[in-house]
ROGUZA-727465 format. One record per residue (C-alpha): residue in one letter; z, x, y. Coordinates in steps of 0.02 Angstrom, whole numbers, plus 32768, in hexadecimal, padded with zeros to 4 digits. Each point is the difference from the previous one (the first is absolute). Example, Ala and Ser with C-alpha at 12.3 -4.5 7.8 and 13.67 -1.06 7.14 Angstrom:
<zakols>
A818682677F1F/S7FDF804580AC/
</zakols>
This chain:
<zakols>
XF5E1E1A77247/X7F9980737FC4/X7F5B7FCA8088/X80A0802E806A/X8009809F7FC7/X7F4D80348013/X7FFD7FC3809B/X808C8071802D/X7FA5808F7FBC/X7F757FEC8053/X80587FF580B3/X805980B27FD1/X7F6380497FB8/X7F967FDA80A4/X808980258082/X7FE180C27F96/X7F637FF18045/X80007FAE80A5/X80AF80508046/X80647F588013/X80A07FB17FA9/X807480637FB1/X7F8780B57FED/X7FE7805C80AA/X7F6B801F8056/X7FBE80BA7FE7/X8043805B80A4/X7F86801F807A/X7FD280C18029/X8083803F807A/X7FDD802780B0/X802880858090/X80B77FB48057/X8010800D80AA/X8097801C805F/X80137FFC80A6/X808280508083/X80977FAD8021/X7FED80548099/X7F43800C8012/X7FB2801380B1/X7FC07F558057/X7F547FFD8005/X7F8C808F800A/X808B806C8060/X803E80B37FB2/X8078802D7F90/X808A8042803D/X809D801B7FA6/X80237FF67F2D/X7FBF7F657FAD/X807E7FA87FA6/X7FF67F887F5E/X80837FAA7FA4/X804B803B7F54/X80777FCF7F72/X8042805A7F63/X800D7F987F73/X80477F5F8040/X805280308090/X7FD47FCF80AD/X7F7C80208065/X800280908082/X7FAE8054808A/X7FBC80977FC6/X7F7880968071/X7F5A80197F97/X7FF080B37FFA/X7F73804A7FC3/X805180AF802D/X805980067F57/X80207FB37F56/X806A7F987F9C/X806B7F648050/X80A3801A8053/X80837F828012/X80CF800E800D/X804F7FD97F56/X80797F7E804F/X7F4D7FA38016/X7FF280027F46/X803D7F787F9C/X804D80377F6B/X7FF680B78025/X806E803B7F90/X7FCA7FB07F5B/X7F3680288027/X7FAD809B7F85/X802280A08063/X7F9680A38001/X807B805D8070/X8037802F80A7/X7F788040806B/X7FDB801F80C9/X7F707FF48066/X7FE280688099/X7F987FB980AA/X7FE980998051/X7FA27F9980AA/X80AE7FDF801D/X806680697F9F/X805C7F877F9B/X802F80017F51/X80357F887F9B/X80657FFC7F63/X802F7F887F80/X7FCA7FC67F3C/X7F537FEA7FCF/X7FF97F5E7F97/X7F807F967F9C/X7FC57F448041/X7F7E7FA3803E/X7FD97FE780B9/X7FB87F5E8056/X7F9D803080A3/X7FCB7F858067/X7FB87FE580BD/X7FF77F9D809A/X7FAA7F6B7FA5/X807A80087F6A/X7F5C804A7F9F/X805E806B7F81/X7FED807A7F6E/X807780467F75/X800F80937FA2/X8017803A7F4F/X80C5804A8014/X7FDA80968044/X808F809A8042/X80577FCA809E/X806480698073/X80AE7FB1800D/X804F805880A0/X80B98023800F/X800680738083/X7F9D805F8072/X7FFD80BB8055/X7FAA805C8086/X7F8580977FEC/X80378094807A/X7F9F7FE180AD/X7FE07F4B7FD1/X7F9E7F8F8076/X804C7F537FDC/X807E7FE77F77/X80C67FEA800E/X8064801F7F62/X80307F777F96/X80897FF27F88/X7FEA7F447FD0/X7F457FBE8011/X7FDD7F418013/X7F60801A805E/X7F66801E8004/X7F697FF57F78/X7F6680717FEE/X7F587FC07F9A/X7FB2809A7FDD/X7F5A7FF87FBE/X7FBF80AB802F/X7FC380817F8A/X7FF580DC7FFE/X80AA7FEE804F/X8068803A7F51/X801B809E7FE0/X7FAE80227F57/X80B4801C7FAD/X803D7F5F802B/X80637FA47F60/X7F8E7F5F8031/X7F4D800A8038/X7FD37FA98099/X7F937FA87FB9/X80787FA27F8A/X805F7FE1809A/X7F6D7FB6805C/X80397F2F801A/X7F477FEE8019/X7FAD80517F53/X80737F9A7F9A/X7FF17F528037/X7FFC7F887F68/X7F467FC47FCA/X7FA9809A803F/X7FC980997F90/X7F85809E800F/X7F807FA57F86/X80107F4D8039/X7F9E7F9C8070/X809C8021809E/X802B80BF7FD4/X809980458083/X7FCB802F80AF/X801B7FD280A1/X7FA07FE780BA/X807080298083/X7FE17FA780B9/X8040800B809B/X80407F2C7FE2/X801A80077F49/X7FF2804A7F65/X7F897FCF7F5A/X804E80197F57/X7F7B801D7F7A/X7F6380587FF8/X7F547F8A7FA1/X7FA080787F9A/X7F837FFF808D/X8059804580AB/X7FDF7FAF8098/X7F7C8034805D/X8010807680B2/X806780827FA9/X7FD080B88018/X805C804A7F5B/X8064809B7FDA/X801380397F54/X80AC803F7FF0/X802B808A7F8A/X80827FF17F80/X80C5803B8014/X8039806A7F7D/X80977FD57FA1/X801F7F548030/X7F5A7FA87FEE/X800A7FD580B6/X7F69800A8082/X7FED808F808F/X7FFE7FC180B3/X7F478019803B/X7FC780848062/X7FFE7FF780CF/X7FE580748079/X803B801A80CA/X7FCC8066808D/X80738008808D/X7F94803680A4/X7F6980187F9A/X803C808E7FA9/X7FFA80227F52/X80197F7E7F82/X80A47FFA7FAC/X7FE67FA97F55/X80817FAB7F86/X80347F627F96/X80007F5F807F/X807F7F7E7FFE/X7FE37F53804F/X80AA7FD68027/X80447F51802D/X80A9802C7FF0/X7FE5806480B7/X7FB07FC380A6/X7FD080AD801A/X7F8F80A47FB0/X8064809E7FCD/X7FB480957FD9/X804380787F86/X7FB380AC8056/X802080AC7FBE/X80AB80518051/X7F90806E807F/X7F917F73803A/X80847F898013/X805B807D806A/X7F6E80278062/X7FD97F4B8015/X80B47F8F8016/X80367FD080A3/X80AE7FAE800F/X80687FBC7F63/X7F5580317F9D/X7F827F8B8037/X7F508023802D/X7FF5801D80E8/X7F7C7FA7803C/X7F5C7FFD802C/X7FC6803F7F40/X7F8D7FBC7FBE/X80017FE07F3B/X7F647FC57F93/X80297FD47F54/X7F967FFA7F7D/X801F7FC27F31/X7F8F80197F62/X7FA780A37FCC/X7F5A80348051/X7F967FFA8087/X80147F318007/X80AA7FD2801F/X80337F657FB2/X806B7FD280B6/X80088060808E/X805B7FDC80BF/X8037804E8079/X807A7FF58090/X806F8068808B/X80A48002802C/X80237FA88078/X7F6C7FB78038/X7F587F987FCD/X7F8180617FB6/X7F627F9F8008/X7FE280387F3A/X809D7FAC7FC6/X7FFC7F4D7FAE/X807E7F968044/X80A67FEA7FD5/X800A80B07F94/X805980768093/X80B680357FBD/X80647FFD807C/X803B80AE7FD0/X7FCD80897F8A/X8080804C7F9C/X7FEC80B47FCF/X8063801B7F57/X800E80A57F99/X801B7FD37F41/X7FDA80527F62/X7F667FAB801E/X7F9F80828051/X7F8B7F758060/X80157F437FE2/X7FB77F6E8070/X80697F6F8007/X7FA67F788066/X80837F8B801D/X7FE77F527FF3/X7F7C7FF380AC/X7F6F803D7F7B/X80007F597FC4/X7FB27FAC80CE/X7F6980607FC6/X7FED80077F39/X80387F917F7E/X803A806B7F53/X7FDF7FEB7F58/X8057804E7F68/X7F977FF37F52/X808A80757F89/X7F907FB27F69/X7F59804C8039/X806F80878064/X7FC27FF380AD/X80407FD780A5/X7F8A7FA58091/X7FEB7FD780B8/X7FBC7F80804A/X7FC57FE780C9/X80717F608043/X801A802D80BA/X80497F968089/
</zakols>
């Protein structure tokens, strides 16, 4: 019995050591998850319209949902919620897409979020504050939104950041699915960060980036511990630049810009879009170096343009924002994005067609 029990012992003592029988094996570092596009273009082809991945709150179902790096926090009707009513609250809150002029109401709740892609590769958060909509109403001179008094549809993973006003109850950040997935942290070996491509995105930054990116350092929101959008600048025609905040924006197929009242006068054409043949280069970062540049024209080829990056259409906006460059999602034919909030810096790197 008791040459039993040592024996025992031993067994227990060396699977300490060694990772087997009843102690478990010391987890391996994490690593960067990707996720690709439900939706993702075949091949080497261009992406065209919003990339979709799947999502479900808490155990509920899985669900089609746009990935929208054009603003923050996720989105998803209430009735899509199981258990709505009994989950922590932190109150009722909207959110406001001015691309199309829609704005959405409901109750801002706390749970954890399973994203996953095409693969079934997933990731899940911390909980984290989720927009449960109930209802949904139209900014004067919307684009594309009809009112709602019961929503069922539609879900929005918003991993954007500089989008929150700097009063807002809950930072962006805290919103963010992305910076709160569970096993990653500022100081560990996988700190919160993401690569966005034009097939898929990465989820979790090593504490060495990958290589190719030309980095922006971002400067810091007030109030809400947020990041600023980087800086871009346009000339239309070869005039002079206008300069403002950039947006990459996969929630849209096409660029807005968000022009002063008199130039956007000066410069619409019919239901506010840019006439053709202008020409617009665009240019993001600070200096003489742009960390990307392209251009393109209306309307036609322009030998300078990568492929695949032409909106369609230009849409000339006047906002609060006295200038504001919102690429739309055709950036993403020429650059893949990177978004570091831990070293507080955004990057671009050259993937063409």
């Amino acid at each position: 019995m008791f040459r039993s029990r040592v024996i025992a012992a031993f067994v227990m003592a060396s699977a300490l050591f060694t990772g087997a029988g009843p102690f478990p094996a010391r987890a391996a570092d994490p690593s960067p998850v990707t996720l690709p596009y439900v939706d993702a273009p075949a091949g080497g082809t261009a992406l065209n319209h919003v990339p979709h991945l799947m999502v479900s709150v808490g155990s509920g179902p899985a669900r089609r949902a746009v990935l929208d790096t054009g603003s923050t926090g996720l989105v998803i009707a209430a009735k899509a919620i199981p258990d709505f009513e009994h989950l922590p609250r932190i109150g009722p809150r909207s959110i406001t897409y001015r691309s199309s002029g829609r704005v959405v109401h409901g109750v801002m709740v706390l749970v954890p979020v399973t994203i996953t892609g095409a693969d079934g590769t997933s990731v899940t958060t911390t909980p984290i504050p989720v927009l449960a909509t109930q209802w949904r109403d139209c900014l004067p001179h919307a684009r594309r939104c009809v009112p709602a008094r019961d929503l069922n549809e539609g879900a929005m993973i918003g991993i954007g950041y500089g989008h929150e006003a700097t009063t807002a109850k809950v930072s962006g950040a805290a919103k963010n699915p992305f910076l709160h997935v569970a096993g990653m942290d500022a100081a560990g070996p996988l700190r919160p960060g993401y690569v966005v491509t034009r097939n898929a995105v990465t989820v979790g930054l090593p504490p060495t980036l990958p290589e190719g990116f030309s980095l922006v350092r971002l400067d810091r929101q007030r109030g809400n511990g947020d990041w600023s959008l980087p800086p871009a600048c346009v000339r239309l025609d070869g005039a002079k630049p206008l300069c403002g905040p950039l947006s990459v924006d996969t929630g849209i197929p096409d660029m807005i810009l968000t022009l002063p009242y008199a130039v956007r006068r000066r410069l619409a054409g019919p239901r506010g879009y840019l006439p053709p043949p202008n020409r617009i280069d665009v240019s993001v970062g600070r200096g003489a170096e742009p960390a990307a540049q392209y251009v393109f024209s209306i309307g036609a080829r322009d030998s300078a343009s990568p492929p695949g990056t032409d909106p369609r259409r230009v849409l000339l906006a006047a906002e609060p924002h006295p200038i504001r460059v919102n690429t739309g999602l055709r950036f993403l034919n020429a650059y893949d994005i990177i978004y570091d909030p831990a070293g507080g810096q955004a990057g671009y790197r050259p993937h063409p067609l």
